[in-house]
C-alpha atoms as an extended CHARMM CRD file, in Angstrom:
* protein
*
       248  EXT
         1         1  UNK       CA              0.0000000000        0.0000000000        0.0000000000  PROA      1               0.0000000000
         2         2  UNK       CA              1.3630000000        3.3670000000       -1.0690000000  PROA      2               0.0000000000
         3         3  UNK       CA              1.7780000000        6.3530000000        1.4610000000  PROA      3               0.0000000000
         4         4  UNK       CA             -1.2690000000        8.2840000000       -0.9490000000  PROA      4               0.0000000000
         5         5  UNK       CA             -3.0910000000        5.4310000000       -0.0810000000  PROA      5               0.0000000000
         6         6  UNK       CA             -2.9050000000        5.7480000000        3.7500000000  PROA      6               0.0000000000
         7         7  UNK       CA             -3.5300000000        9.1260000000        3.6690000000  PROA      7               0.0000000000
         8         8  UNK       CA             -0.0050000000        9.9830000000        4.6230000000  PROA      8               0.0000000000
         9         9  UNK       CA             -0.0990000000        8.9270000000        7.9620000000  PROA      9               0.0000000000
        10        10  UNK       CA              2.8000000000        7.0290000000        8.4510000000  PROA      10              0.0000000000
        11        11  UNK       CA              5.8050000000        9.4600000000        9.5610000000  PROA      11              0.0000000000
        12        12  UNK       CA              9.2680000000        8.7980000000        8.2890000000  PROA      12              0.0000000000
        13        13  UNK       CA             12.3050000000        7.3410000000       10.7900000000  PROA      13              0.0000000000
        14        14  UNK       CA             14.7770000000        9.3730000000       11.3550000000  PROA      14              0.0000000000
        15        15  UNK       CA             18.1880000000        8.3590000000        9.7830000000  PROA      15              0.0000000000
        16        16  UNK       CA             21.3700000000        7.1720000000       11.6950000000  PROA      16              0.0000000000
        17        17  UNK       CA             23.3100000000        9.6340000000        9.9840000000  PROA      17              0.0000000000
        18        18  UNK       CA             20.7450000000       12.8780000000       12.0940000000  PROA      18              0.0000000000
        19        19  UNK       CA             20.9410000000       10.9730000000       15.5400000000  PROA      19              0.0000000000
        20        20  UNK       CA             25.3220000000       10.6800000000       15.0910000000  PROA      20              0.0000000000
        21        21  UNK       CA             25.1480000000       14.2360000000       14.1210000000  PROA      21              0.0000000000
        22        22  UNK       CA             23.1130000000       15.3590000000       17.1110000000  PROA      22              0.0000000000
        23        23  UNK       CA             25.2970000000       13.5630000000       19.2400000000  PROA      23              0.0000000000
        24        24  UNK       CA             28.3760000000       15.1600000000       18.2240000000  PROA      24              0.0000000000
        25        25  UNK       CA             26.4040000000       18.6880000000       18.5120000000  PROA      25              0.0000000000
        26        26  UNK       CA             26.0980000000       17.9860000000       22.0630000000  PROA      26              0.0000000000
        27        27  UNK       CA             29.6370000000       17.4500000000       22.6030000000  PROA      27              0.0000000000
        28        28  UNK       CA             31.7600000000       20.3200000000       24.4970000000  PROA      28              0.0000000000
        29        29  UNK       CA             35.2600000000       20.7700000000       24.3450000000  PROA      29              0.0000000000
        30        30  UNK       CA             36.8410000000       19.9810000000       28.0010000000  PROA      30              0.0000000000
        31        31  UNK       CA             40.7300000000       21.6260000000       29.2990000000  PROA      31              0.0000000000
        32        32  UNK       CA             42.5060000000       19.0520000000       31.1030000000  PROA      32              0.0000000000
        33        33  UNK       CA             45.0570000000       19.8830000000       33.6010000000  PROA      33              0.0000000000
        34        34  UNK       CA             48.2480000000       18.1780000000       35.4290000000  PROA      34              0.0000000000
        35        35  UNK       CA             48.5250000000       18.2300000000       39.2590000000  PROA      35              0.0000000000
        36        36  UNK       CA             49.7590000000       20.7450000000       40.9900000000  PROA      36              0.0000000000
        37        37  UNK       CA             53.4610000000       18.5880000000       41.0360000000  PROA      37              0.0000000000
        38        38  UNK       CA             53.3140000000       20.0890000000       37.4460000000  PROA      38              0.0000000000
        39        39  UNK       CA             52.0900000000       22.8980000000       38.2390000000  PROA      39              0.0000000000
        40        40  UNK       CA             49.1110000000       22.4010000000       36.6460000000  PROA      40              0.0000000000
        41        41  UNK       CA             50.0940000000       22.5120000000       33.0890000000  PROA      41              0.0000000000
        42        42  UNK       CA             47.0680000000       21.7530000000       29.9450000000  PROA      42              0.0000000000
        43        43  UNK       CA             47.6480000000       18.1310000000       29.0540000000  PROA      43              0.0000000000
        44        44  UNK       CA             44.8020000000       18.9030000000       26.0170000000  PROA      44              0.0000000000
        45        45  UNK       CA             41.4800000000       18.7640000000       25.2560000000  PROA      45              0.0000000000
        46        46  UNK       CA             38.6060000000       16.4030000000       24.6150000000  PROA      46              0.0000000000
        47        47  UNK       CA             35.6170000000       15.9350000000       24.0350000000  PROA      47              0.0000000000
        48        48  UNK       CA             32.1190000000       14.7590000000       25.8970000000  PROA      48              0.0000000000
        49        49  UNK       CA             28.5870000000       15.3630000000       26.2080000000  PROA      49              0.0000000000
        50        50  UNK       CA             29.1120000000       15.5090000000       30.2520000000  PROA      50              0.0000000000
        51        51  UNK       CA             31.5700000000       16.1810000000       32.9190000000  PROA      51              0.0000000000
        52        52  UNK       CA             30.6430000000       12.4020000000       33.7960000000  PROA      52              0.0000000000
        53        53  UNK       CA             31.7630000000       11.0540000000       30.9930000000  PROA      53              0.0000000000
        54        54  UNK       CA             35.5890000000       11.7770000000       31.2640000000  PROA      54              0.0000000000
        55        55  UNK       CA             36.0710000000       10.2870000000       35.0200000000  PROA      55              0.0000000000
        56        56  UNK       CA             38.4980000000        7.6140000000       34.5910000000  PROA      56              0.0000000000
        57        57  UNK       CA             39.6010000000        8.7900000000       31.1510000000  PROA      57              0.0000000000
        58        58  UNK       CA             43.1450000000        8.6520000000       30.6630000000  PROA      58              0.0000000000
        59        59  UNK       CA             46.0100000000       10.7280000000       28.7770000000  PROA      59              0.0000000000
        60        60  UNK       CA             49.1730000000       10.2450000000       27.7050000000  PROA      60              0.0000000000
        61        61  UNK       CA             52.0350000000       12.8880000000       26.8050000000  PROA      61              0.0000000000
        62        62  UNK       CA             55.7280000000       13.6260000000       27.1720000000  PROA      62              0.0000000000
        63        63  UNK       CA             57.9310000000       15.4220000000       29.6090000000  PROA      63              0.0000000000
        64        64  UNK       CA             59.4270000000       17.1540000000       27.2780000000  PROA      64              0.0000000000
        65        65  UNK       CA             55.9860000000       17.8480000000       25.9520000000  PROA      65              0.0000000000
        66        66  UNK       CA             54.5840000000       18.9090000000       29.0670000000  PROA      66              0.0000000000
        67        67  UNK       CA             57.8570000000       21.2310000000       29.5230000000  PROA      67              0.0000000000
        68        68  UNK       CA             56.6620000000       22.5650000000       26.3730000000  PROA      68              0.0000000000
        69        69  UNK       CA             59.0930000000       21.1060000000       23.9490000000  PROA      69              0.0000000000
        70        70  UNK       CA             61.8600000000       23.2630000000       26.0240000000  PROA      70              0.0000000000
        71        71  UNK       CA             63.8100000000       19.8900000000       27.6560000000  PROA      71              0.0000000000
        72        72  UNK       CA             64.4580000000       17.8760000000       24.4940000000  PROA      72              0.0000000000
        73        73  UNK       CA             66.4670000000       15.4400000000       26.7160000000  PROA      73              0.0000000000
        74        74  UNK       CA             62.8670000000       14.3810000000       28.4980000000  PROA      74              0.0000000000
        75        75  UNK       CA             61.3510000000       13.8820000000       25.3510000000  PROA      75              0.0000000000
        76        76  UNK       CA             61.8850000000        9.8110000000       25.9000000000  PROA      76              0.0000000000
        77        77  UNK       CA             59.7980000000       10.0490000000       29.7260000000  PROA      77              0.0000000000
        78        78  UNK       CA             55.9190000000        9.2310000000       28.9180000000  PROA      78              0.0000000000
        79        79  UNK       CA             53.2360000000       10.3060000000       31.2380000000  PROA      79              0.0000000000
        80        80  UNK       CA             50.2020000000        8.7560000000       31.9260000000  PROA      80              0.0000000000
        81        81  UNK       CA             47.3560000000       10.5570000000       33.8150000000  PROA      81              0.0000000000
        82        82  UNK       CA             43.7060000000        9.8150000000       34.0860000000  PROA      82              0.0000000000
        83        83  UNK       CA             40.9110000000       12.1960000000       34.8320000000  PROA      83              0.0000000000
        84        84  UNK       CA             39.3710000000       12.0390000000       37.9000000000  PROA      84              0.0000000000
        85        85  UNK       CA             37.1360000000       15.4670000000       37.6620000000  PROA      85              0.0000000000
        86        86  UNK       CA             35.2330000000       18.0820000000       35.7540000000  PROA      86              0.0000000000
        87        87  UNK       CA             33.6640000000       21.2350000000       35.9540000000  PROA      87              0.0000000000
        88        88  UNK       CA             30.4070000000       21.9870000000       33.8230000000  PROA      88              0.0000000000
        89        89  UNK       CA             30.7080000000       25.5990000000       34.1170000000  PROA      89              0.0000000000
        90        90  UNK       CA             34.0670000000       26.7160000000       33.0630000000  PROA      90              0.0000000000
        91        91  UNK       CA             35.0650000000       23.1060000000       31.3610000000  PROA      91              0.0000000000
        92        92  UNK       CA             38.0650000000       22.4820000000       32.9610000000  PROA      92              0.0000000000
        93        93  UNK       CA             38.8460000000       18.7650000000       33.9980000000  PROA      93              0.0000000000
        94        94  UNK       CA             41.4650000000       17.8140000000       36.3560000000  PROA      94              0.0000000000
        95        95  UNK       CA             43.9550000000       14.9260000000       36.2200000000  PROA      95              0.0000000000
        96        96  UNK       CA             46.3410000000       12.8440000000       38.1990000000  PROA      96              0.0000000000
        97        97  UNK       CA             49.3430000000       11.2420000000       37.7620000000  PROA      97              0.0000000000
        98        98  UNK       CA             48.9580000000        7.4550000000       37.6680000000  PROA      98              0.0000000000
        99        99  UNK       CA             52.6190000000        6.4130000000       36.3570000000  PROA      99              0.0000000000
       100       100  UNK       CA             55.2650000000        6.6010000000       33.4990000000  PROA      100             0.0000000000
       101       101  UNK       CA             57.0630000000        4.7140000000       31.3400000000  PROA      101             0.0000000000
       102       102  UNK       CA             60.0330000000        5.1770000000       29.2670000000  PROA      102             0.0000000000
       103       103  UNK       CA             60.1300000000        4.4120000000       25.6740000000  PROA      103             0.0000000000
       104       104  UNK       CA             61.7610000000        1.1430000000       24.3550000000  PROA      104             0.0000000000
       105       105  UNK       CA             64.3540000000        2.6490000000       22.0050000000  PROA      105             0.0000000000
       106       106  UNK       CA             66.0270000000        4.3700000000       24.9880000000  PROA      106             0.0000000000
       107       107  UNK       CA             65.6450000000        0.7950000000       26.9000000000  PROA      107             0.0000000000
       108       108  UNK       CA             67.6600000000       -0.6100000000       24.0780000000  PROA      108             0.0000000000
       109       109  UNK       CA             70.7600000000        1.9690000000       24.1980000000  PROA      109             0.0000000000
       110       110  UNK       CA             70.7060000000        1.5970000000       27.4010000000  PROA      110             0.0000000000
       111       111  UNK       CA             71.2670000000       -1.9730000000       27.1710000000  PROA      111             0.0000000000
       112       112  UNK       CA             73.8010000000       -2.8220000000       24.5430000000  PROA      112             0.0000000000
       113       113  UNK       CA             75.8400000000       -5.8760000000       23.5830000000  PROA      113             0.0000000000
       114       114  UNK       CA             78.2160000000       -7.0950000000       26.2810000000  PROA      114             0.0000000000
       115       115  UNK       CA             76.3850000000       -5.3720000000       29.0860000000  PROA      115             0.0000000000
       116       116  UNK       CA             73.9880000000       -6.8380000000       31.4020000000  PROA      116             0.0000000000
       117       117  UNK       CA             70.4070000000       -5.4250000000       32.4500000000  PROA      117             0.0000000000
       118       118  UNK       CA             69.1790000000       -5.9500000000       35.7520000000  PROA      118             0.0000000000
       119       119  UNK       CA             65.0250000000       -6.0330000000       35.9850000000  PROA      119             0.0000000000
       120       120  UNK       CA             63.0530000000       -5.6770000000       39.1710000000  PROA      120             0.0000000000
       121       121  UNK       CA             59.5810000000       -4.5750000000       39.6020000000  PROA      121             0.0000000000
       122       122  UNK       CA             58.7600000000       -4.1540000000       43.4540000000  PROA      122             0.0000000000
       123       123  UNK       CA             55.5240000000       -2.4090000000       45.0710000000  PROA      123             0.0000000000
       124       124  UNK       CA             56.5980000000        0.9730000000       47.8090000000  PROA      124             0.0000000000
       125       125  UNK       CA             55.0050000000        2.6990000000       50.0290000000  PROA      125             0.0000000000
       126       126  UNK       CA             55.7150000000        6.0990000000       50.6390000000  PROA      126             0.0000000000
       127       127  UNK       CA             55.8150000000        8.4160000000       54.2940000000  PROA      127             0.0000000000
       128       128  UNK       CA             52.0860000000        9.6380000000       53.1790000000  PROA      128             0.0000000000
       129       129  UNK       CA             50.8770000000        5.9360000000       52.5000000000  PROA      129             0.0000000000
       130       130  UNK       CA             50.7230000000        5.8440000000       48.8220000000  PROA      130             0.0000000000
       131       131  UNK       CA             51.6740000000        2.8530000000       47.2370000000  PROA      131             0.0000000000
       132       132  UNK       CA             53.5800000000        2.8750000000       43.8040000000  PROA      132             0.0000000000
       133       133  UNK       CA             55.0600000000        0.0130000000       41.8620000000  PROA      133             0.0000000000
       134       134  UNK       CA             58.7240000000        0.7070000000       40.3500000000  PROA      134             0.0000000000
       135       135  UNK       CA             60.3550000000       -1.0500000000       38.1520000000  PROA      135             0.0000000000
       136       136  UNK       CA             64.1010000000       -0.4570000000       37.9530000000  PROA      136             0.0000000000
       137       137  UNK       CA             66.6310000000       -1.1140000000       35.2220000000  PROA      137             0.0000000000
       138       138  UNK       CA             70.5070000000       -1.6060000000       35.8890000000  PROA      138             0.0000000000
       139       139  UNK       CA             73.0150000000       -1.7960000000       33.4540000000  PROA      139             0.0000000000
       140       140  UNK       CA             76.7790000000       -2.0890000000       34.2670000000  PROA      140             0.0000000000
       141       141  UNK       CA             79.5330000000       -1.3710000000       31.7280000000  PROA      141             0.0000000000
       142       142  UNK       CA             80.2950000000       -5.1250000000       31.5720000000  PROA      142             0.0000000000
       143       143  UNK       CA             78.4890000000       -9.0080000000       31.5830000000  PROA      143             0.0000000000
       144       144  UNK       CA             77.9800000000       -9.7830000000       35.1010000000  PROA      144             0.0000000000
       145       145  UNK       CA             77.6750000000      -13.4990000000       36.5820000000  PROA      145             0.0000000000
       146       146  UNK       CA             74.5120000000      -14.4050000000       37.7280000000  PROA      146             0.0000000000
       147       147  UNK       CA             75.5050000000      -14.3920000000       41.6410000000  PROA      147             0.0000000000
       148       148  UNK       CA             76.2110000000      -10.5070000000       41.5440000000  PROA      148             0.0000000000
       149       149  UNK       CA             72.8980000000      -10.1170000000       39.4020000000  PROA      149             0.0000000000
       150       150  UNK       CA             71.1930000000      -11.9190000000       42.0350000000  PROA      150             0.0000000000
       151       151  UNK       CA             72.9930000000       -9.6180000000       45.0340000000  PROA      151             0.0000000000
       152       152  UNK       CA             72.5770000000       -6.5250000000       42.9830000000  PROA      152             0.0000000000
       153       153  UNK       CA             68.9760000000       -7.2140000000       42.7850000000  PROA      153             0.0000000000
       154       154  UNK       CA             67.9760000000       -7.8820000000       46.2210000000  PROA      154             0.0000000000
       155       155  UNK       CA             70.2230000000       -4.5320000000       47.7660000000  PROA      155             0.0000000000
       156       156  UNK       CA             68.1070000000       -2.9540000000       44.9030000000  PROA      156             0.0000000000
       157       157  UNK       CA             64.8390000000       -3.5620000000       46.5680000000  PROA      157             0.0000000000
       158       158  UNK       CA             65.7050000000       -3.1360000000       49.7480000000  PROA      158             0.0000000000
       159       159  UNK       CA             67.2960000000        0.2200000000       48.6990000000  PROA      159             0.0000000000
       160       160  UNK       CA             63.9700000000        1.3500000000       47.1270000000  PROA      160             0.0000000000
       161       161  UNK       CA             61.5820000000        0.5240000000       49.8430000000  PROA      161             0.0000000000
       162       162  UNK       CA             64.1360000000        2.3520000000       52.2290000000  PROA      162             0.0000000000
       163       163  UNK       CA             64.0050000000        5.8570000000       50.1110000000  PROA      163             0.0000000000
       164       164  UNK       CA             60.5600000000        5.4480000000       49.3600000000  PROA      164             0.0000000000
       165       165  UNK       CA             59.5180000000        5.3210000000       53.7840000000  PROA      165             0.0000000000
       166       166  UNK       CA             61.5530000000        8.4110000000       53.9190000000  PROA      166             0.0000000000
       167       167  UNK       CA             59.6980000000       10.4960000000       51.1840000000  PROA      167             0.0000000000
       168       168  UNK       CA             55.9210000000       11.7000000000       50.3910000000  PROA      168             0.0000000000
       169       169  UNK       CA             54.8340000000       10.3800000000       47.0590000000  PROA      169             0.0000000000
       170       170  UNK       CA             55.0550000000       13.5520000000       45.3240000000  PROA      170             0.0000000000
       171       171  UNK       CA             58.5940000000       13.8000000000       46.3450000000  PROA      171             0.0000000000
       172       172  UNK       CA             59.2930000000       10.3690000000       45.3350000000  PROA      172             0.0000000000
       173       173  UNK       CA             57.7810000000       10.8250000000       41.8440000000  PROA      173             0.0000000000
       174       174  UNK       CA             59.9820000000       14.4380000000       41.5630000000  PROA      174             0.0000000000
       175       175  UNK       CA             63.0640000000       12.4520000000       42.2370000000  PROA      175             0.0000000000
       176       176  UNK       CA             62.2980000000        9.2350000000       39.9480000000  PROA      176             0.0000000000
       177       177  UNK       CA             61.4920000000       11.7320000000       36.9890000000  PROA      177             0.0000000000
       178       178  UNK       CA             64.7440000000       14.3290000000       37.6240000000  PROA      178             0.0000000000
       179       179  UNK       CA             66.8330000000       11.0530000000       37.7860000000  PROA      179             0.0000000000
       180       180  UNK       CA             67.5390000000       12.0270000000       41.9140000000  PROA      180             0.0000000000
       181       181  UNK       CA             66.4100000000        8.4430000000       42.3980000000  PROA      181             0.0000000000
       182       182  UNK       CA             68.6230000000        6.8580000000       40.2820000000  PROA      182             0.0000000000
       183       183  UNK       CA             71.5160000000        8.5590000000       41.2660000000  PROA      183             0.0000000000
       184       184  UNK       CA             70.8140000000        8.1530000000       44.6440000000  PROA      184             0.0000000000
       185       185  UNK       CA             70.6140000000        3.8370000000       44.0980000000  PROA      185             0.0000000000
       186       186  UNK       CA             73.6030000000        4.0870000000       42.0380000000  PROA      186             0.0000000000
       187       187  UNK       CA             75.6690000000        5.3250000000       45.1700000000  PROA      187             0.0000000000
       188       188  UNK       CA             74.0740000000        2.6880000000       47.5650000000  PROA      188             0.0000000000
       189       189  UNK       CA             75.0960000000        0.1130000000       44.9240000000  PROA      189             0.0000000000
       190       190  UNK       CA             78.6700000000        1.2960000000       44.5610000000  PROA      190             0.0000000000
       191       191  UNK       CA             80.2650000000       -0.7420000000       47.7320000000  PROA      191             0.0000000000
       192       192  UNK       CA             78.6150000000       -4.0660000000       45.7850000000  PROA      192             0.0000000000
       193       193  UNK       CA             79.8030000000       -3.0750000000       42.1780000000  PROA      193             0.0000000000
       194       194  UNK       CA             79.7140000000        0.2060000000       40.1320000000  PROA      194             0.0000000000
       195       195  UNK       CA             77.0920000000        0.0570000000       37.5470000000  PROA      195             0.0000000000
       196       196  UNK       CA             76.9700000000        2.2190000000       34.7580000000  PROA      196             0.0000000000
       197       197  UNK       CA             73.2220000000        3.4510000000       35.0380000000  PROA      197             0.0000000000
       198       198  UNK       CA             69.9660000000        3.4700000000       36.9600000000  PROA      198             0.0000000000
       199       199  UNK       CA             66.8300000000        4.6460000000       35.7910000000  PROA      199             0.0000000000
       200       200  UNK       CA             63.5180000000        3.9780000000       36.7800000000  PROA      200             0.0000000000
       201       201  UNK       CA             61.7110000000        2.3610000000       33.2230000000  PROA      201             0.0000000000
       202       202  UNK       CA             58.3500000000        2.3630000000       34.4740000000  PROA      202             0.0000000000
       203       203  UNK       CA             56.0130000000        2.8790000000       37.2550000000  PROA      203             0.0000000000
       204       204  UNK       CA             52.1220000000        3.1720000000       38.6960000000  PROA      204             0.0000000000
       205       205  UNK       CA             50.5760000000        4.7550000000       41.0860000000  PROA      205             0.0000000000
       206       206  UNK       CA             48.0990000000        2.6910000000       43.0000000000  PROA      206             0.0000000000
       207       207  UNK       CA             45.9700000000        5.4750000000       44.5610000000  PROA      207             0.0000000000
       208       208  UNK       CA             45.2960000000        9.1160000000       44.7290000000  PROA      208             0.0000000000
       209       209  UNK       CA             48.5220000000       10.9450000000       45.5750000000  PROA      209             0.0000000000
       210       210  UNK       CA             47.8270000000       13.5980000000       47.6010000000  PROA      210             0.0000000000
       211       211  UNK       CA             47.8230000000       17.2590000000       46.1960000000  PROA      211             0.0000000000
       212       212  UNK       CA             51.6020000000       19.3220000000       46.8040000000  PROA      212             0.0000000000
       213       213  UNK       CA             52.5290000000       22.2320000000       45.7710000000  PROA      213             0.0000000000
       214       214  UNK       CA             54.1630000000       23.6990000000       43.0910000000  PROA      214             0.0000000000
       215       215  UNK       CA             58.4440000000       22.2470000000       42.7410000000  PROA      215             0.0000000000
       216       216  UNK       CA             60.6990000000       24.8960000000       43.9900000000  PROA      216             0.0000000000
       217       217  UNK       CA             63.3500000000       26.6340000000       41.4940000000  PROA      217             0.0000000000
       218       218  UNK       CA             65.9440000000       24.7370000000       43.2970000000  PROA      218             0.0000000000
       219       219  UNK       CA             67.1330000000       21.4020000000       42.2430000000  PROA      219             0.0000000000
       220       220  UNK       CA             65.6890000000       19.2010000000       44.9810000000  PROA      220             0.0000000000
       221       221  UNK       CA             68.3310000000       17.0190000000       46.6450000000  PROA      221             0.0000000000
       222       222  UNK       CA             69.2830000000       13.2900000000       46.5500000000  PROA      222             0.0000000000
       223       223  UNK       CA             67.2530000000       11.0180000000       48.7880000000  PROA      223             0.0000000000
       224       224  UNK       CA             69.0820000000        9.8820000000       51.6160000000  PROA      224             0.0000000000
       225       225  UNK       CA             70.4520000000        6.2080000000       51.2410000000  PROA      225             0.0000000000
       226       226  UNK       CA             71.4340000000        3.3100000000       54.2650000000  PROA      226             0.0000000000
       227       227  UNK       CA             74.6690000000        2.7640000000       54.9350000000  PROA      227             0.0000000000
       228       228  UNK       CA             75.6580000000       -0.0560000000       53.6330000000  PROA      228             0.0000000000
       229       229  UNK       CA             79.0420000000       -1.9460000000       54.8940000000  PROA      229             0.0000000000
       230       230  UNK       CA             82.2980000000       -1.2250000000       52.9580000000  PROA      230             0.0000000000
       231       231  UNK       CA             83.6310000000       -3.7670000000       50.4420000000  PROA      231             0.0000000000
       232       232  UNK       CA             85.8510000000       -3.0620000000       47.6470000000  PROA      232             0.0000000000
       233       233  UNK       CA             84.4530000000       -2.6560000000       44.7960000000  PROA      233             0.0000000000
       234       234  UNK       CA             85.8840000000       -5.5150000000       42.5490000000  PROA      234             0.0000000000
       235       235  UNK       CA             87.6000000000       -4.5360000000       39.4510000000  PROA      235             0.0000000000
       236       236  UNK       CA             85.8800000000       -3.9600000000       35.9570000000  PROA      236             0.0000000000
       237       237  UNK       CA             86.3420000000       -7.5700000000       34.2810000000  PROA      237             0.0000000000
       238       238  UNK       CA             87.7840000000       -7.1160000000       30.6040000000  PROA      238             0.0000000000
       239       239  UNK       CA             85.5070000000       -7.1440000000       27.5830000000  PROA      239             0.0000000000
       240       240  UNK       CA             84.0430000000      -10.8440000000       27.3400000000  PROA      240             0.0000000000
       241       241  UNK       CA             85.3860000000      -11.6040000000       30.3280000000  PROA      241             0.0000000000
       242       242  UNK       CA             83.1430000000      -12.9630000000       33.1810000000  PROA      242             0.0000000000
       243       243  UNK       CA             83.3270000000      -10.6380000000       36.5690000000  PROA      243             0.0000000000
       244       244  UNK       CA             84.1170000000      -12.5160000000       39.3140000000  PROA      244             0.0000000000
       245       245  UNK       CA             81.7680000000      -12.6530000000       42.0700000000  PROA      245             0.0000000000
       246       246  UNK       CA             82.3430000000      -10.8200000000       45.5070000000  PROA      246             0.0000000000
       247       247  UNK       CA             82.7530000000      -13.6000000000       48.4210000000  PROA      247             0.0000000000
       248       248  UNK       CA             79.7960000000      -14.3090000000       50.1640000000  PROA      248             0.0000000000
């Protein structure tokens, strides 16, 4: 039966292509913004219908970005926030810092042929309760045996849950990201063996960090390491050549 037939009554269905473009029309452009340990710098925009709909949403840029594009060197340190806020009224959503990462090709120079890597991944908690998973990477200048890996690794851990008692998360994140932290490892490693580099590959914050203030203009110091008990360091083993353990 034709429409003329039924006396036009029957009313046409809207297309999919009117509802999508509704939908988009209905979509306002949000600013999102660091925590105030970056001093709240834009991470960017997006896009949602309601403040709602960007909790949990989650962002990704550079140091060097977030610098902007003034510390080249950084430009390898990935950020990773997640929204946790939003305001209706003046569109501004708010972020935190939920961990880092750095990217593989710097992983790879670091670790080079005839050089060993030491992994650990090992769960903190910091003086204001926060807990944050770190995962290290050592490399020394030269192949290590096993034993020394094994010893290197376990002062490691205990090094990192030691700094990470004396400091307030967003003092521990300032340090991992300046590369405090992995100078400050480096020394408490020296009496076992000198390695080349530390540097903290990745990491994730399990929790809301609390807010701090803005970083001062001044370099912030080293964290404070244990003492550890003298032993000479043993020499650097020639290239190829197997280092030779330090007696039990």
């Amino acid at each position: 039966m034709s429409p003329a037939e039924t006396g036009g009554s029957e009313k046409k269905k809207p297309t999919l292509a009117r509802t999508v473009k509704d939908k988009w029309r209905s979509k306002v452009w949000f600013k999102v913004r660091a925590p105030g340990l970056f001093q709240h710098a834009e991470l960017g925009e997006t896009l949602a219908t309601e403040p709602e709909a960007l909790i949990g949403r989650s962002l990704e840029t550079t140091l060097s970005e977030l610098s902007g594009g003034t510390d080249v060197a950084r430009a390898h340190i990935k950020l990773r926030f997640a929204i946790e806020d939003a305001n209706a009224q003046d569109h501004v959503a708010n972020a935190r810092f939920v961990g880092h990462e750095l990217t593989s090709d710097y992983i790879r120079r670091l670790a080079r042929r005839k050089r060993s890597k030491i992994d650990l991944s090992t769960t903190v908690t910091t003086k204001d309760g926060v807990e944050i998973t770190l995962k290290p990477v050592a490399v020394s200048e030269h192949r290590l045996q096993a034993k020394l890996r094994t010893r290197l690794r376990a002062k490691l851990r205990e090094l990192l849950v030691t700094i990470a008692a004396q400091k307030a998360a967003g003092e521990l994140v300032r340090d991992m990201l300046d590369g405090e932290l992995g100078k400050a490892l480096s020394n408490g490693l020296r009496p076992l063996y000198p390695l080349k580099k530390i540097e903290i590959r990745a990491s994730v914050v399990k929790g809301k960090m609390p807010e701090v203030a803005q970083p001062p203009a001044e370099s912030t110091p080293a964290p404070s390491v244990p003492e550890v008990p003298t032993e000479a360091a043993p020499a650097a083993p020639e290239s190829g050549t197997p280092a030779a353990a330090p007696p039990a």
